[in-house]
BALOBA-1460 file (C-alpha; in Angstrom, 3 decimals):
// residues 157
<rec num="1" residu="x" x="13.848" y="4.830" z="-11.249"/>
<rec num="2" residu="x" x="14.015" y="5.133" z="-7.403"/>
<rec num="3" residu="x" x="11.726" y="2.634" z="-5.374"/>
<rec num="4" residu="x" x="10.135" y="3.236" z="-1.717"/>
<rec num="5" residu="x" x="8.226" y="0.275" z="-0.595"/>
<rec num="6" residu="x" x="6.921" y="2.614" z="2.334"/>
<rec num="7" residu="x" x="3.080" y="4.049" z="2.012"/>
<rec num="8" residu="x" x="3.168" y="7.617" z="2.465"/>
<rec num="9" residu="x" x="1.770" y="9.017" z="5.854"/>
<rec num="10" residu="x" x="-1.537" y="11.708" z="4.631"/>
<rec num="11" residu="x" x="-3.523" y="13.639" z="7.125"/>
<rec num="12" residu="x" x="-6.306" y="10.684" z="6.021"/>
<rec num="13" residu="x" x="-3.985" y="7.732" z="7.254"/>
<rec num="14" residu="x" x="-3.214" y="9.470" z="10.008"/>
<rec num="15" residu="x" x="-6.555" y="9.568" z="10.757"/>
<rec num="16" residu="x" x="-7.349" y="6.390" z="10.464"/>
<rec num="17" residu="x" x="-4.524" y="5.252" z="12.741"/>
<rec num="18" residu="x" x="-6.303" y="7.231" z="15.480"/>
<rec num="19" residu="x" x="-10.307" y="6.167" z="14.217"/>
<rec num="20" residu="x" x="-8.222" y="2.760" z="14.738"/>
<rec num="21" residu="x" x="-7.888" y="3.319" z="18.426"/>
<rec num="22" residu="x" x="-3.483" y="3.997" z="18.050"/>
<rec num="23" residu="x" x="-2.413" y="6.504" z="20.489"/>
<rec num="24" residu="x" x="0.984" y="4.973" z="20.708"/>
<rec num="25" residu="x" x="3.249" y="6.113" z="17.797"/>
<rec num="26" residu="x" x="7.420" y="5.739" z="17.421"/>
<rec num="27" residu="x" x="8.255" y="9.153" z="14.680"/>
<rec num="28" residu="x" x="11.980" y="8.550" z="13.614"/>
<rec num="29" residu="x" x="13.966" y="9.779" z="11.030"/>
<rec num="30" residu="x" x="13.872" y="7.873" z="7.864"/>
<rec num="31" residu="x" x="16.384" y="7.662" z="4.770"/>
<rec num="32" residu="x" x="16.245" y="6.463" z="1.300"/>
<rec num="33" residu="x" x="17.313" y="7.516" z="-1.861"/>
<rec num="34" residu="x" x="14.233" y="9.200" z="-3.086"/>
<rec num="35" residu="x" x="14.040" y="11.317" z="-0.013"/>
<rec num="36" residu="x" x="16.098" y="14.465" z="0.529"/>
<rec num="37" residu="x" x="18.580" y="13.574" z="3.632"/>
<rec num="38" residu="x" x="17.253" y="15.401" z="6.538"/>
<rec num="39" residu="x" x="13.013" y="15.508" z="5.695"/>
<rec num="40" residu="x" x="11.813" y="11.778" z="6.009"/>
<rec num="41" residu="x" x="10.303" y="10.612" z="9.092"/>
<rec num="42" residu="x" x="8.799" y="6.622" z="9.426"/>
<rec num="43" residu="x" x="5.570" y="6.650" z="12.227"/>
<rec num="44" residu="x" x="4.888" y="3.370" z="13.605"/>
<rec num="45" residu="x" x="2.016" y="2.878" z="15.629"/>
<rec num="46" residu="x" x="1.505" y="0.616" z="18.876"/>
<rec num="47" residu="x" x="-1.353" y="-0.506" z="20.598"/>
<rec num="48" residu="x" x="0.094" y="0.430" z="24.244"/>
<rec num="49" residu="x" x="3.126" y="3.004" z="25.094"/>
<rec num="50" residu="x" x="5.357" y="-0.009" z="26.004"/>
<rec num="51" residu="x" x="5.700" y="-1.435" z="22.807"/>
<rec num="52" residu="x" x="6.584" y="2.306" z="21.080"/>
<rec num="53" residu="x" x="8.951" y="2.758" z="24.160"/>
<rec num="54" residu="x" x="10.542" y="-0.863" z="23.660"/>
<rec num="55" residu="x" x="11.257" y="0.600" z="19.865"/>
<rec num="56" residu="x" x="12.176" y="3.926" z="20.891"/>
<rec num="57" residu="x" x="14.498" y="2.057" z="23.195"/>
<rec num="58" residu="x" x="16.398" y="0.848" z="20.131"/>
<rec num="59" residu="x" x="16.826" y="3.647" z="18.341"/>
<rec num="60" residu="x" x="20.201" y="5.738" z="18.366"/>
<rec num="61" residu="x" x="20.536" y="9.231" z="20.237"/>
<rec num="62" residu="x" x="18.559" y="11.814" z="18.089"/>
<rec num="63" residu="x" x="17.276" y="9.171" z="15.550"/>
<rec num="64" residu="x" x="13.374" y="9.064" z="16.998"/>
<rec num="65" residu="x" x="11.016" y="9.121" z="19.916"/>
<rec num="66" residu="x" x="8.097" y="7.720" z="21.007"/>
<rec num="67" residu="x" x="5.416" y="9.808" z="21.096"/>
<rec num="68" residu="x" x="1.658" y="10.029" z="22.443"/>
<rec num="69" residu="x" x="-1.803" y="11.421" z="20.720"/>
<rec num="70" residu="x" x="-2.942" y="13.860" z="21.976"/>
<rec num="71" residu="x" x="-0.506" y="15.315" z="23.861"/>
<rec num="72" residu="x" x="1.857" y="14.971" z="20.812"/>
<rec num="73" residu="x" x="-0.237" y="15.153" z="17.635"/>
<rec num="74" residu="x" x="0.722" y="18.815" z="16.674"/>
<rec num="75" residu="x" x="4.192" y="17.238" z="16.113"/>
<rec num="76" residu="x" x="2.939" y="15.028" z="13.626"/>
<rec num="77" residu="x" x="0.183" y="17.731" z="12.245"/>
<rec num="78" residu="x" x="3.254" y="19.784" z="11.692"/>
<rec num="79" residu="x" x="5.075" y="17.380" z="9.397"/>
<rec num="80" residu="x" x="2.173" y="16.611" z="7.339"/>
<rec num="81" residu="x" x="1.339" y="19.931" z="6.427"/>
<rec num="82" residu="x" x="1.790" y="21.176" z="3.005"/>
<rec num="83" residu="x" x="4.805" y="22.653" z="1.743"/>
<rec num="84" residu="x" x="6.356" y="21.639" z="5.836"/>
<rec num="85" residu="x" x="9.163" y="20.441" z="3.287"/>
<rec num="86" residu="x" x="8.922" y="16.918" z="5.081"/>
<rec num="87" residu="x" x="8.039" y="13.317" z="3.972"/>
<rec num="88" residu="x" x="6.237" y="11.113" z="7.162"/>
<rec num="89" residu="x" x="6.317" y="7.162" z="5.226"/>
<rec num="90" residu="x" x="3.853" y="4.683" z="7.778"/>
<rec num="91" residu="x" x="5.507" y="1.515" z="8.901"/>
<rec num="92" residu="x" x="3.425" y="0.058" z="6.343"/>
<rec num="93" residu="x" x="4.557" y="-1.524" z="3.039"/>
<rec num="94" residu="x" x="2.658" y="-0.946" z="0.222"/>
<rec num="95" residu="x" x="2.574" y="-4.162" z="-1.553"/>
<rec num="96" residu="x" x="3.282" y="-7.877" z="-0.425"/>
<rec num="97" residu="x" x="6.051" y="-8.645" z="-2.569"/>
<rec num="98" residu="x" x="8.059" y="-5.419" z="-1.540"/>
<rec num="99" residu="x" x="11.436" y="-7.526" z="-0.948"/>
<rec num="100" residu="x" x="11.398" y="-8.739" z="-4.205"/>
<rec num="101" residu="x" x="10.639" y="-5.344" z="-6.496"/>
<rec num="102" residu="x" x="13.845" y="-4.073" z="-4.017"/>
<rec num="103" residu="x" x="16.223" y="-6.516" z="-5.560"/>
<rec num="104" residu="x" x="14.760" y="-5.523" z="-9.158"/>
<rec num="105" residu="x" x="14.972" y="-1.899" z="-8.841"/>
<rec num="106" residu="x" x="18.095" y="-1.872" z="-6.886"/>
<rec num="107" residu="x" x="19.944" y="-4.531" z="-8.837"/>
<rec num="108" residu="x" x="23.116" y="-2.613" z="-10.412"/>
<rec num="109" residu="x" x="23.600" y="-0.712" z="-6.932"/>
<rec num="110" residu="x" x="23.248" y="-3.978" z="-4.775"/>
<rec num="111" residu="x" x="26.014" y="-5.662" z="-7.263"/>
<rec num="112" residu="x" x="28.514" y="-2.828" z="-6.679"/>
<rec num="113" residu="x" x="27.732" y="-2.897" z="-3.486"/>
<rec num="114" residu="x" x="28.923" y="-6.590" z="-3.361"/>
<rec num="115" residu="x" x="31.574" y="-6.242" z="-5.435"/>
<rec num="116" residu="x" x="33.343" y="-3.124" z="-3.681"/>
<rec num="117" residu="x" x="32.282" y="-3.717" z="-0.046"/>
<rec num="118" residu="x" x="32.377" y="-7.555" z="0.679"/>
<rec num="119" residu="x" x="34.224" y="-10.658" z="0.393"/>
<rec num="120" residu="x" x="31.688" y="-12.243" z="-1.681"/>
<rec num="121" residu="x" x="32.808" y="-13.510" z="-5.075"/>
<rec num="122" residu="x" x="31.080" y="-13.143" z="-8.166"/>
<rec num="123" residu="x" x="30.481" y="-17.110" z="-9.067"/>
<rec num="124" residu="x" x="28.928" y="-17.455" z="-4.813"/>
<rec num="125" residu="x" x="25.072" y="-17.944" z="-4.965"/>
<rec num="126" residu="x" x="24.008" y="-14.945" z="-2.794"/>
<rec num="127" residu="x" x="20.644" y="-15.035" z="-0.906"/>
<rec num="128" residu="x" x="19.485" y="-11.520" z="0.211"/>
<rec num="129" residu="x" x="16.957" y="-10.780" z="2.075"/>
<rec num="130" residu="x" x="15.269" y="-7.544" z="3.292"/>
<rec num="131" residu="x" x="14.112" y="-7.106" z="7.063"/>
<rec num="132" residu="x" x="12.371" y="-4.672" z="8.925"/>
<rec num="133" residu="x" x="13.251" y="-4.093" z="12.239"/>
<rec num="134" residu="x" x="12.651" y="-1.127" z="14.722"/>
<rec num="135" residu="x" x="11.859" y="0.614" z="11.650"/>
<rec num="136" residu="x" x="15.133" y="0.664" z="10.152"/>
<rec num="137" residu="x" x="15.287" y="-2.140" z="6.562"/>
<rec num="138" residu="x" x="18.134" y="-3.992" z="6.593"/>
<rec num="139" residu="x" x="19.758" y="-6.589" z="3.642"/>
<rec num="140" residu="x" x="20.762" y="-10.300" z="4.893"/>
<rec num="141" residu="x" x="23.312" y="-11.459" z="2.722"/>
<rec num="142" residu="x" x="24.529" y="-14.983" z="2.457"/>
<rec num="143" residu="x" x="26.284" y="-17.268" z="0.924"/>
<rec num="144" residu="x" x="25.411" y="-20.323" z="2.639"/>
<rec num="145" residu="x" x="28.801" y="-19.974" z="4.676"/>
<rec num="146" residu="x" x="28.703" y="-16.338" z="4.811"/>
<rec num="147" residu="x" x="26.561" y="-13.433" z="6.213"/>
<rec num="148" residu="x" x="26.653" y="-9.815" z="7.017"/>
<rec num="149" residu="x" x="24.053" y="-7.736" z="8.148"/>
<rec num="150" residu="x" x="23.846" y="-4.117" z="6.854"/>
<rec num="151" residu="x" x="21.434" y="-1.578" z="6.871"/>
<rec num="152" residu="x" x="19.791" y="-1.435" z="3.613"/>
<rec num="153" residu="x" x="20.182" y="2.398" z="2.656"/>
<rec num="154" residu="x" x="24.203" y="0.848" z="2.640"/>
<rec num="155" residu="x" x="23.286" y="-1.617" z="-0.099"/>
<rec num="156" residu="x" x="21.007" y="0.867" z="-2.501"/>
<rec num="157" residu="x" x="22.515" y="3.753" z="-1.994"/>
């Protein structure tokens, strides 16, 4: 069973971002397993157009944009409508303990992972932990001497 910890954007939570008072959004492409490569998109929205063009700023070349309602909101009306063949996730997680039900799920994969793509041996005590930054998750793995940073997708893929 695949696990997103990601709530999924509807035309209602998009509404209440703007009831809210958000007019400052960052829409970037988005991957995980349970979404077909090419059709996810993560919104995050900012109280002021410097902080979505600070994380817009860190994004790679084609990977998102910041955007502004309403002078953009037909790009995000186009994603959310039915059948658009996309999936828009909010930069929101949908339960607390979201880190946690990651290393559950994800167990086996994480293990190969660290088997086939690190130096970490199998008797280390390994720490992981899951970040969010600039939208993107990424794994922390440690061994108490030890640690690599890798985009999550990497790990549970």
């Amino acid at each position: 069973m695949l696990y997103n910890p990601f709530e999924q954007l509807t035309r209602a939570t998009f509404q209440e971002f703007l009831e809210q008072g958000y007019r400052d959004f960052v829409l970037q492409r988005f991957e995980w397993p349970d979404v077909v490569k090419g059709t996810g998109f993560l919104l995050s929205p900012y109280w002021s157009a410097e902080e979505a063009h600070a994380h817009a700023a860190e994004l790679g070349p084609q990977e998102g944009k910041a955007i502004q309602v309403p002078e953009d909101a037909h790009s995000i009306q186009q994603l959310l409508e039915t059948n658009s063949g996309y999936r828009i996730f909010n930069n929101r997680f949908r339960e607390e303990k979201w880190d946690k039900r990651m290393l559950r799920m994800y167990e086996s994969k994480i293990v190969g992972y660290l088997r086939n793509q690190t130096t970490f041996k199998r008797k280390d005590p390994i720490d992981i932990l899951f970040t969010l930054e600039h939208g993107r998750v990424w794994a922390i793995i440690t061994d108490g001497k030890t640690q690599k940073k890798v985009r999550a997708i990497e790990l549970i893929s």
